[in-house]
C-alpha positions as CSV (number, residue, x, y, z in Angstrom):
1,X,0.0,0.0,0.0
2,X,3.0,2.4,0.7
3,X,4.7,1.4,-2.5
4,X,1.6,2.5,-4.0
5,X,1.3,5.4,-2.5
6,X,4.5,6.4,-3.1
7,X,4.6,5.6,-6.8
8,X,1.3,7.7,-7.2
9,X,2.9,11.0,-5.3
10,X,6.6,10.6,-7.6
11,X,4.2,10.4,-10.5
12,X,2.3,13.3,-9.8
13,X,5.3,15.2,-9.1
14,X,7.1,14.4,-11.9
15,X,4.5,15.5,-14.0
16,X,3.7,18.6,-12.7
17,X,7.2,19.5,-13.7
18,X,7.4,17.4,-17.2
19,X,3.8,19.8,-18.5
20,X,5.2,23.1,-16.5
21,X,3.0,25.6,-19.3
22,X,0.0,23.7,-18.6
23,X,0.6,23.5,-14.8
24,X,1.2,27.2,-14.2
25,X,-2.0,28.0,-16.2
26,X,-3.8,25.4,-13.9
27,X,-2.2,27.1,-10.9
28,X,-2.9,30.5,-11.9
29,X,-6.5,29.6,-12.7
30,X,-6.7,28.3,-8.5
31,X,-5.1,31.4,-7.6
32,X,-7.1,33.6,-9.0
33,X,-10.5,31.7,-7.9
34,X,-9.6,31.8,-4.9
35,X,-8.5,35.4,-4.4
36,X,-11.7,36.4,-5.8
37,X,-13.6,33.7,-2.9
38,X,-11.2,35.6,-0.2
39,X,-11.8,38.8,-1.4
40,X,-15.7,38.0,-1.1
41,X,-15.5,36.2,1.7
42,X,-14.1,39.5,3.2
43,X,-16.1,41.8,2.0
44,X,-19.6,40.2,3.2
45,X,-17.3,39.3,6.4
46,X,-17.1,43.3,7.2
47,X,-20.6,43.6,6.2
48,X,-21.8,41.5,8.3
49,X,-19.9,43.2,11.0
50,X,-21.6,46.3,10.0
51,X,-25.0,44.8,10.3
52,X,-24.3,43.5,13.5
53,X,-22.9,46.6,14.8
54,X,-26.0,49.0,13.9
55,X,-28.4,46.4,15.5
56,X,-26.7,47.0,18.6
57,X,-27.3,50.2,18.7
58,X,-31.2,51.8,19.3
59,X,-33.0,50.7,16.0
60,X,-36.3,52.4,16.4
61,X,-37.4,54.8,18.7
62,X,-41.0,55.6,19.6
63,X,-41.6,59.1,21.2
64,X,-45.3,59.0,23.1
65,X,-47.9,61.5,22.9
66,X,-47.6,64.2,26.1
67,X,-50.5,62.3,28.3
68,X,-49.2,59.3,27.7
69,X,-48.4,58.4,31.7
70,X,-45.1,56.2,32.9
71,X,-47.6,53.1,33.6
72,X,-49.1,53.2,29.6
73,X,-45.4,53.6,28.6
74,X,-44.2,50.9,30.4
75,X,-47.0,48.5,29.2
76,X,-46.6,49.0,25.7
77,X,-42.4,48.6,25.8
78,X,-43.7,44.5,27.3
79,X,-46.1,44.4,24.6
80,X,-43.6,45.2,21.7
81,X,-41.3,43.4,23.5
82,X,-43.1,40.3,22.8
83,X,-42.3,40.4,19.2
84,X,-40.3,37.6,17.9
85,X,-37.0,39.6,16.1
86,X,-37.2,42.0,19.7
87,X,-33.7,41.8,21.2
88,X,-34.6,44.5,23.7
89,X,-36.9,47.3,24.9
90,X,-36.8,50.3,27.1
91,X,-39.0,52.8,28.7
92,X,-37.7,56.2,28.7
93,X,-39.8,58.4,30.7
94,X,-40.1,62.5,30.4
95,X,-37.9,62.5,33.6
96,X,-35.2,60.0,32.3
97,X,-34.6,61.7,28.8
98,X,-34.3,65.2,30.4
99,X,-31.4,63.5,33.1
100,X,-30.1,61.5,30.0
101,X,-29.6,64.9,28.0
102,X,-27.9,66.6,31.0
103,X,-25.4,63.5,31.4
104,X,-24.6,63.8,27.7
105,X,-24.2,67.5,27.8
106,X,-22.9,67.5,31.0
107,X,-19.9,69.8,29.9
108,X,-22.3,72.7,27.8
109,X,-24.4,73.0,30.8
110,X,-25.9,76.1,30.1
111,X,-27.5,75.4,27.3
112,X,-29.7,73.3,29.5
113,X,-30.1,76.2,31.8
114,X,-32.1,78.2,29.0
115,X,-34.8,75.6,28.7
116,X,-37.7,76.2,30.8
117,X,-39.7,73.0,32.0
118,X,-39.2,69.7,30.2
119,X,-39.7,69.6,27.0
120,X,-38.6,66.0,25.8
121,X,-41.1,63.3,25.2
122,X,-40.9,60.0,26.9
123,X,-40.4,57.3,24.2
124,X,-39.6,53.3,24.0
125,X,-36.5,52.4,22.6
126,X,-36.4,49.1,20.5
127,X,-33.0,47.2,19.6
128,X,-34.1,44.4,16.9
129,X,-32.6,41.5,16.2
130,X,-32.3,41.4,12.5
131,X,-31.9,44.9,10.4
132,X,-34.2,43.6,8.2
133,X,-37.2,43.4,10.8
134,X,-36.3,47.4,11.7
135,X,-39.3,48.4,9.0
136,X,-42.0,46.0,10.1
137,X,-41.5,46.8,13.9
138,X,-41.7,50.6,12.9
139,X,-44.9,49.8,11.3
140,X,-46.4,48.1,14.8
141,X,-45.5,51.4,16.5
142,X,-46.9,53.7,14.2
143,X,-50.1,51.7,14.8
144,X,-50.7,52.4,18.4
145,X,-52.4,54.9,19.5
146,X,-50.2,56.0,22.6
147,X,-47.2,56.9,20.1
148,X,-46.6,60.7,18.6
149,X,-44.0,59.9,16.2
150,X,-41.5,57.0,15.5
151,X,-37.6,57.6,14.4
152,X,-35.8,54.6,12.6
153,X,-32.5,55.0,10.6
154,X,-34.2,53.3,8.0
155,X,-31.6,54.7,5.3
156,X,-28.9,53.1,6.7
157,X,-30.7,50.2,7.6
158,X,-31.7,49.2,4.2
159,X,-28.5,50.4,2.4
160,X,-26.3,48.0,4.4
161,X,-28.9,45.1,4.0
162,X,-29.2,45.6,0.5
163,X,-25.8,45.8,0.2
164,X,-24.8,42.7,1.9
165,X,-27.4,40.8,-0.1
166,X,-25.7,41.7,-3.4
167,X,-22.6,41.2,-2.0
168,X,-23.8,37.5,-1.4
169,X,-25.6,36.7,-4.2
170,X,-22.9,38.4,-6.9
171,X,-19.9,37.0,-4.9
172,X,-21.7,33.5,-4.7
173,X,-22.3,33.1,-8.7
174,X,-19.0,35.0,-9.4
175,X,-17.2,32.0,-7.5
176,X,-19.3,29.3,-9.0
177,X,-18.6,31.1,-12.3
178,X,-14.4,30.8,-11.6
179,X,-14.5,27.4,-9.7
180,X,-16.0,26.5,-13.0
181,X,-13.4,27.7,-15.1
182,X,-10.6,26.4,-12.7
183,X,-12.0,23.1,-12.9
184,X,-12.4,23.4,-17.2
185,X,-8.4,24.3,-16.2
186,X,-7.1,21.5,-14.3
187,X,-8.9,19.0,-16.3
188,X,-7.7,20.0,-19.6
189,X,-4.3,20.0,-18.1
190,X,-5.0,16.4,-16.6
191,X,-6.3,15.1,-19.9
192,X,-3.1,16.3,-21.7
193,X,-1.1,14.5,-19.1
194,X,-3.1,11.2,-19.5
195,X,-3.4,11.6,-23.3
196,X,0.8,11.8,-23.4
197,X,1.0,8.8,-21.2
198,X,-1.9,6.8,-23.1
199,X,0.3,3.8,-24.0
200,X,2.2,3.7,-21.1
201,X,-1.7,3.8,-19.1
202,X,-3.0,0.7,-22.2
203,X,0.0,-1.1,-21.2
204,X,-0.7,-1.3,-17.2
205,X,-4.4,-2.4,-18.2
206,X,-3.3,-5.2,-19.8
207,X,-0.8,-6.6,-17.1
208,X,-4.0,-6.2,-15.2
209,X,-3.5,-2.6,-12.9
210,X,-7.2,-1.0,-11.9
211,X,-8.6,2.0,-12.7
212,X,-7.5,3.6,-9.6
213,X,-4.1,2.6,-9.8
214,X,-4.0,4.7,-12.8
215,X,-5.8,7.5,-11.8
216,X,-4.3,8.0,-8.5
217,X,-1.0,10.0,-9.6
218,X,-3.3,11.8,-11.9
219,X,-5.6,12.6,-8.9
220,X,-2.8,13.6,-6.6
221,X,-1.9,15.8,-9.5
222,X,-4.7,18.0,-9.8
223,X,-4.6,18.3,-5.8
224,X,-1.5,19.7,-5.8
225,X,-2.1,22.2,-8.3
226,X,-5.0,23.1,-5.8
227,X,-2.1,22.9,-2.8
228,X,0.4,25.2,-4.6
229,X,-2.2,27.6,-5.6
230,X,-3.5,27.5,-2.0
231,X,0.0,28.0,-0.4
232,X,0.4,31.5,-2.8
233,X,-2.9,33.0,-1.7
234,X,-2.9,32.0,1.7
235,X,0.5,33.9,1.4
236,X,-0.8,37.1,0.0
237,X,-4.0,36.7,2.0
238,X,-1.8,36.8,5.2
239,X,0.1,40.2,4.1
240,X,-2.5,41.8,2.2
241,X,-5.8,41.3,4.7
242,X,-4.8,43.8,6.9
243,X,-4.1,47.0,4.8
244,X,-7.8,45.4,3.0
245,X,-9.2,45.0,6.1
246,X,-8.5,48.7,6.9
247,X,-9.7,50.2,3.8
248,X,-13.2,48.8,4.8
249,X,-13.5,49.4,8.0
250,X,-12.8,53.3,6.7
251,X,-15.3,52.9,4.7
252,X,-17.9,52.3,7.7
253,X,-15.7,53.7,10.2
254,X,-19.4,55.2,11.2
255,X,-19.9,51.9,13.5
256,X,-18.0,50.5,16.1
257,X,-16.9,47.7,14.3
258,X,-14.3,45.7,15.3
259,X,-11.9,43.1,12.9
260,X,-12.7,39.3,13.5
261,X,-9.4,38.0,14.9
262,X,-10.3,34.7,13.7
263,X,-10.9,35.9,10.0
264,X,-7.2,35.0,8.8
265,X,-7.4,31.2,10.2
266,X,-11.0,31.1,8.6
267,X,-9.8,32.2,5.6
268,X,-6.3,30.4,5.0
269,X,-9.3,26.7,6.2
270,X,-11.3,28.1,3.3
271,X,-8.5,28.2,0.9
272,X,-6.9,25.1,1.4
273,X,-10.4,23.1,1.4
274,X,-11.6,24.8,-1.9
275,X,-8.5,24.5,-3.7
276,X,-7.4,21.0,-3.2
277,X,-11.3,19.9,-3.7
278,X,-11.0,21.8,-7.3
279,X,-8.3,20.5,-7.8
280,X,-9.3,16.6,-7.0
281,X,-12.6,17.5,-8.8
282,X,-11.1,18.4,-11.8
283,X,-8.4,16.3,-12.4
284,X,-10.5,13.0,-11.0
285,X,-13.7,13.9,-14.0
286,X,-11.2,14.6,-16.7
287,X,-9.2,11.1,-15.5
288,X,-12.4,9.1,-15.0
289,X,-13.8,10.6,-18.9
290,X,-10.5,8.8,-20.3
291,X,-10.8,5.8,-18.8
292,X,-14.3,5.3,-19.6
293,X,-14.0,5.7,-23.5
């Protein structure tokens, strides 16, 4: 079993050096597929980041009408928090917003000092679970009758959702569309491998080797064109994702987002599993085509 394992690895080897045109095009074709997958993955990464981020801050706020008392306040903050995609809800009373505002002015004081009486609503604050519900629990406000007006950053909001859904759906088929191509790739380099070494492959049939004596080196081939091209963008992945990284995050540097420290590891498993299974893929369809005509 080692013997054949061994003879299957030298073989590969040996011809990913004897077809070096055709190999480099097969490992460019990985590289760039899998930039492009990191370069998604990163960019829904962050925008999911975002997302998360504005949902932790107040979503929707709904300022009651002036007779509204504390006790009505407080009992429609436990009925909207009853709602399924409600991650939390709280009862500001007139009192509480006035001593809020003083805490966050606390250093331009007198400004404060020229308002006579309090003029500041009470209002129920609502953090959502998903952005996407922020509309529809606006709408359930809006209905009662104990609420004046309702604020919701519904600009943002749908901006960033709609973004990370195109972001998803583009990235997803552009992937499919280059794992696709690699795979054309690899094979056609297989196939020129196994048409060169046709009579050497007619001659092991007859002395009675199996299929998958044959198509192991051929396998092992394509997986390390999948390997090499693996190793070169988890290498540029590693230098690159931080200055990439950085440009996002200016980009929403609007929310406290913070990097996912775990986002290189993810990325360098996500590499290697995608390449080497293109690789395997394309090399064992192209192999098993040969063999079955």
């Amino acid at each position: 079993m080692a013997s054949v394992a061994g003879y299957a690895i030298v073989t590969a080897v040996v011809n990913l050096y004897r077809h070096g045109t055709q190999s480099a095009s097969a490992i460019f074709a990985t590289v760039v597929m899998l930039l492009v997958l990191n370069g998604f993955l990163l960019v829904v990464s962050t925008l999911n980041l975002a997302i998360q981020a504005l949902e932790q801050k107040v979503n929707v706020i709904a300022y009651l009408k002036e007779e509204v008392d504390d006790e009505t306040g407080e009992a429609l903050r436990d009925r909207i928090g009853a709602v399924g995609s409600i991650v939390e809800t709280v009862y500001l009373s007139k009192t509480a917003a006035m001593a809020r505002l003083r805490d966050q002015l606390a250093d331009r004081a007198e400004l404060l000092d020229m308002v006579s009486g309090n003029p500041l609503p009470a209002s129920v604050e609502v953090r959502v679970r998903d952005a996407s519900e922020v509309r529809r629990v606006a709408e359930i406000l809006r209905a009662d009758q104990h609420v004046d007006e309702v604020t919701v950053p519904e600009d943002a909001v749908d901006s960033l959702v709609r973004l990370a859904q195109a972001a998803r759906f583009g990235g997803a088929f552009t992937i499919i569309g280059f794992a696709g191509v690699t795979v054309v790739v690899i094979g056609n380099t297989i196939r020129l491998a196994v048409y060169a070494r046709r009579q050497e492959i007619e001659l092991m049939r007859l002395v009675g080797a199996t299929d998958w004596f044959i198509r192991w080196p051929f396998v092992i081939e394509g997986m390390l064109y999948g390997i090499v091209g693996a190793v070169i963008v988890g290498a540029v992945t590693l230098l690159a994702l931080g200055s990439v990284q950085g440009a996002l995050l200016d980009v929403l540097k609007f929310l406290p987002i913070r990097s996912d420290p775990l986002l290189p590891l993810q990325l360098l498993v996500v590499t290697g599993i995608v390449g080497v299974g293109v690789g395997t893929i394309g090399s064992y369809v192209s192999v098993r085509r040969f063999l079955d005509t």
